[in-house]
N, C-alpha and C positions, 0 to 999 in steps of 0.2 A: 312269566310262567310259559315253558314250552309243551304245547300237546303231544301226545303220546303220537306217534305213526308208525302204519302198519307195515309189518312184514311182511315178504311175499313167504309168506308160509302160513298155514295153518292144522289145525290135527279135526277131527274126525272121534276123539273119544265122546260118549256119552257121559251127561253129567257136566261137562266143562265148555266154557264158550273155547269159538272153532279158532278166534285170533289172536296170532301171535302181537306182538306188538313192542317198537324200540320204547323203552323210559331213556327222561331226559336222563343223560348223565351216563347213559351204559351204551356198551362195543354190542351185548348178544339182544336177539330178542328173548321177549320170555311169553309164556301165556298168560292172554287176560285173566285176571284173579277172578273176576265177578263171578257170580251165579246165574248159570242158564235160564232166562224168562223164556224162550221160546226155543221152538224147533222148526227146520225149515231145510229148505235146496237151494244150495250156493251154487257158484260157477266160477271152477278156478279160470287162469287166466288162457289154456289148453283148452276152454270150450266146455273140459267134463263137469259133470254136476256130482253134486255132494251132500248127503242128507247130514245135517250137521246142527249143533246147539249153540246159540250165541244169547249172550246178557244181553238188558235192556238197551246199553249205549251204542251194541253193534249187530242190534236185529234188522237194519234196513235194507239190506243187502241180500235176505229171504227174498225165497217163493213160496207159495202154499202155507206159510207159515202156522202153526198153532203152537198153542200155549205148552212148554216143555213141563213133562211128567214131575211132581215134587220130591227133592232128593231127600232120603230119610236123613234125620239128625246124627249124629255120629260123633262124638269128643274126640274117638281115637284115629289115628293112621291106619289106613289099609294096612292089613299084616302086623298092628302091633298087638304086643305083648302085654295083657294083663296078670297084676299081680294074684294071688291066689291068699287069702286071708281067712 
């Protein structure tokens, strides 16, 4: 089995961990699927800092960290379309 490795990328949305990450087997990266446990300040490779959310397998890499706010439940996609009955 090969472990996942990181891209030098990551995003900055709320709600979603901050890293990108190659799977075996794929050309792009994509972003980690988990769910944000924590919140914290990164440091890209530029020196800048970044208040940013990562899952439990990629919160070591915080500063200041605390525990990330609980994301509401939700079945549907942003912006879908419910039926009307």
């Amino acid at each position: 089995m090969v472990d996942n490795v990181y891209a030098n990328a990551f995003g900055t949305d709320t709600g979603r961990c901050f890293r990108y990450v190659y799977e075996a087997g794929t050309t792009r990266p994509t972003r980690c699927p988990s769910r944000p446990a924590r919140r914290g300040w990164w440091r890209d490779n530029s020196g800048r800092w970044w208040q940013v959310d990562a899952c439990a397998d990629h919160e070591s890499p915080l500063r200041s960290a605390r525990n990330a706010a609980p994301l509401p439940r939700c079945d549907l996609a942003p912006g879908a379309v419910t039926a009307k009955g």
